[in-house]
C-alpha positions as CSV (number, residue, x, y, z in Angstrom):
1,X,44.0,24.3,-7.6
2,X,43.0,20.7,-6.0
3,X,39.8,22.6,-5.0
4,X,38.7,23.8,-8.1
5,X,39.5,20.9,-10.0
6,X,36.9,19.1,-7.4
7,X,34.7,21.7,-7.3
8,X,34.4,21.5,-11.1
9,X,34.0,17.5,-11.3
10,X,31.2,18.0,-8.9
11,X,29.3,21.0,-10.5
12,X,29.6,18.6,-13.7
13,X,28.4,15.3,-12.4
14,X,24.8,17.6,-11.1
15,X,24.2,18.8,-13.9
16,X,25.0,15.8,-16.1
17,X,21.8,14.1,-13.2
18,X,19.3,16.9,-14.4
19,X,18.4,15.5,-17.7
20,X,18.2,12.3,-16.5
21,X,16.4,13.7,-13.6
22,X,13.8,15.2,-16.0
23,X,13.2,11.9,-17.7
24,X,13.0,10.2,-14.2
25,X,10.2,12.6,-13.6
26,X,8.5,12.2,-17.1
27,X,8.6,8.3,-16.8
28,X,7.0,8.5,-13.4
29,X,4.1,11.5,-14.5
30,X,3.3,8.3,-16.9
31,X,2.7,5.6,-14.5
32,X,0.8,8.1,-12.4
33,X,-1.5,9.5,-15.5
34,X,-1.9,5.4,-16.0
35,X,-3.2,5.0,-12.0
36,X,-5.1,8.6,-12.3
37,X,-7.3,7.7,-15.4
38,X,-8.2,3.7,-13.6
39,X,-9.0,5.1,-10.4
40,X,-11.1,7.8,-11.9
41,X,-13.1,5.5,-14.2
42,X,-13.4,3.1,-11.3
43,X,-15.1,6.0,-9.0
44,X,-17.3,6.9,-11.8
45,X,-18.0,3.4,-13.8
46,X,-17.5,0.4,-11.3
47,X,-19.4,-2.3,-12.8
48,X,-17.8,-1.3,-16.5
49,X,-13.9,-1.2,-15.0
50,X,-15.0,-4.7,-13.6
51,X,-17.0,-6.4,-16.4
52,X,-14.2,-7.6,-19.3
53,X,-13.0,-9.9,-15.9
54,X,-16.5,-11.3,-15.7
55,X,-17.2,-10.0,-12.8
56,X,-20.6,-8.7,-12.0
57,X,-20.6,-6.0,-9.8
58,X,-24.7,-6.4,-9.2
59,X,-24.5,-5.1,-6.2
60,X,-24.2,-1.9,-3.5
61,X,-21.5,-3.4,-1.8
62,X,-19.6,-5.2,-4.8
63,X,-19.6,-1.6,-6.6
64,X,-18.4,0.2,-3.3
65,X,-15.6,-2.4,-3.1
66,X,-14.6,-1.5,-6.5
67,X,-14.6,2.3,-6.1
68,X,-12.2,1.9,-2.9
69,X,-10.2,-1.0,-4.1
70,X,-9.8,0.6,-8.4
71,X,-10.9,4.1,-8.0
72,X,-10.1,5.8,-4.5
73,X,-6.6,3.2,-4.2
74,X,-5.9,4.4,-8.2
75,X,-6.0,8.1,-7.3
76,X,-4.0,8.1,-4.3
77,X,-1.5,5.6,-6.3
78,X,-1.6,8.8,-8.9
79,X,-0.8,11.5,-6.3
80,X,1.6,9.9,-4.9
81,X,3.9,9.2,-8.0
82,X,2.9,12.9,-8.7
83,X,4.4,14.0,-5.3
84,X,7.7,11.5,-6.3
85,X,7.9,12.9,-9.6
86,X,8.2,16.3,-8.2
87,X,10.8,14.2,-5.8
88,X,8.8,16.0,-2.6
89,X,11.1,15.5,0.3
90,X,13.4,13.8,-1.6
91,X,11.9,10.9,-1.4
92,X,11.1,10.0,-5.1
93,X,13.1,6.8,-5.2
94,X,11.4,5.5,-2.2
95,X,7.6,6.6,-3.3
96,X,8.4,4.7,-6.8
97,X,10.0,1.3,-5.7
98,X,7.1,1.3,-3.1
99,X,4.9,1.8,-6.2
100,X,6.7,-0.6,-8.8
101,X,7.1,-3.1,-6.0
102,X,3.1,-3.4,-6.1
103,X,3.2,-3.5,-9.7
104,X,5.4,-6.6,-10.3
105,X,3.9,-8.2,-7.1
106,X,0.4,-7.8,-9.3
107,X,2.3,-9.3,-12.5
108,X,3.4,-12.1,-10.3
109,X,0.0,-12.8,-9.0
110,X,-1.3,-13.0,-12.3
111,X,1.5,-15.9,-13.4
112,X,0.7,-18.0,-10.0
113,X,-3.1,-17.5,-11.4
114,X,-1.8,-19.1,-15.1
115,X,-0.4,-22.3,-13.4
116,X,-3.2,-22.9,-11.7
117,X,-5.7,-22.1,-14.6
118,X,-5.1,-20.5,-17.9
119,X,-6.8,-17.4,-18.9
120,X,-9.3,-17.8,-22.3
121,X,-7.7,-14.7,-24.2
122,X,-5.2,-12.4,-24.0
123,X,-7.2,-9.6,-22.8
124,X,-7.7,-8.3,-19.8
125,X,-5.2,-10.5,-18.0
126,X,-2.5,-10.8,-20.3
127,X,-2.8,-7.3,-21.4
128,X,-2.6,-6.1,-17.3
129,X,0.3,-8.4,-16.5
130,X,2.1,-6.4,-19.7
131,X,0.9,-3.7,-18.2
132,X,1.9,-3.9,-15.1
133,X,5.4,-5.2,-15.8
134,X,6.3,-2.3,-17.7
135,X,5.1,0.6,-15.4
136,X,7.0,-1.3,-12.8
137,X,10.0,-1.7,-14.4
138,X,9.9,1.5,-16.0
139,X,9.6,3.0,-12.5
140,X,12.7,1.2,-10.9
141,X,14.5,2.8,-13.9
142,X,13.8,6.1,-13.3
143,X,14.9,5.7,-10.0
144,X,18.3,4.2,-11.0
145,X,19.2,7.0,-13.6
């Protein structure tokens, strides 16, 4: 009887995991569609992904730069959230806190940048650091449902 009993608890606690295990995956199929659409806009555009920073990316080497740094680093970013939503090896949790980690270390450069000198407007720094807060935290909770 013992063994049934535990055999029941256990079927019940996977199931109860496989709607938050679908929302785990939803969440992180967001961050990645984020990181999919930058990185292809930064293969395809590099000087306009660049300019609202007021950078000038004049240059063969400056737009290359940006295309490996934005676009090619965004797309691989993108399948690999893709390959932890679909928890590939079972390593989802490890692909997103490697992810998020990135994320909030980005955020954090951005406020080291503010106390040394203060952006002029809210956008494109303010509006990244949001940005890159929430997909970061977002993705360390869908690895802790």
């Amino acid at each position: 009887m013992r063994r049934v009993r535990g055999r029941l608890a256990c079927e019940a606690k996977l199931s109860a995991g496989k709607g938050s295990t679908f929302m785990s995956a939803v969440v992180i199929v967001m961050v990645a569609v984020f990181f999919l659409g930058m990185g292809v806009y930064g293969l395809l555009a590099p000087a306009a992904l660049i300019r609202p920073f007021g950078i000038v990316a004049d240059s063969v080497e400056a737009r290359t730069e940006i295309r490996a740094v934005y676009g090619g680093f965004g797309v691989a970013v993108a399948g690999l959230l893709l390959a932890a939503a679909a928890d590939v090896g079972g390593l989802r949790a490890g692909m997103a806190v490697t992810v998020a980690v990135s994320l909030l270390g980005m955020a954090f450069g951005r406020l080291v940048a503010r106390s040394v000198e203060r952006p002029s407007a809210f956008y494109p720094s303010w509006l990244y650091f949001w940005v890159e807060v929430v997909c970061g935290g977002a993705l360390l909770a869908a690895v802790a449902w």
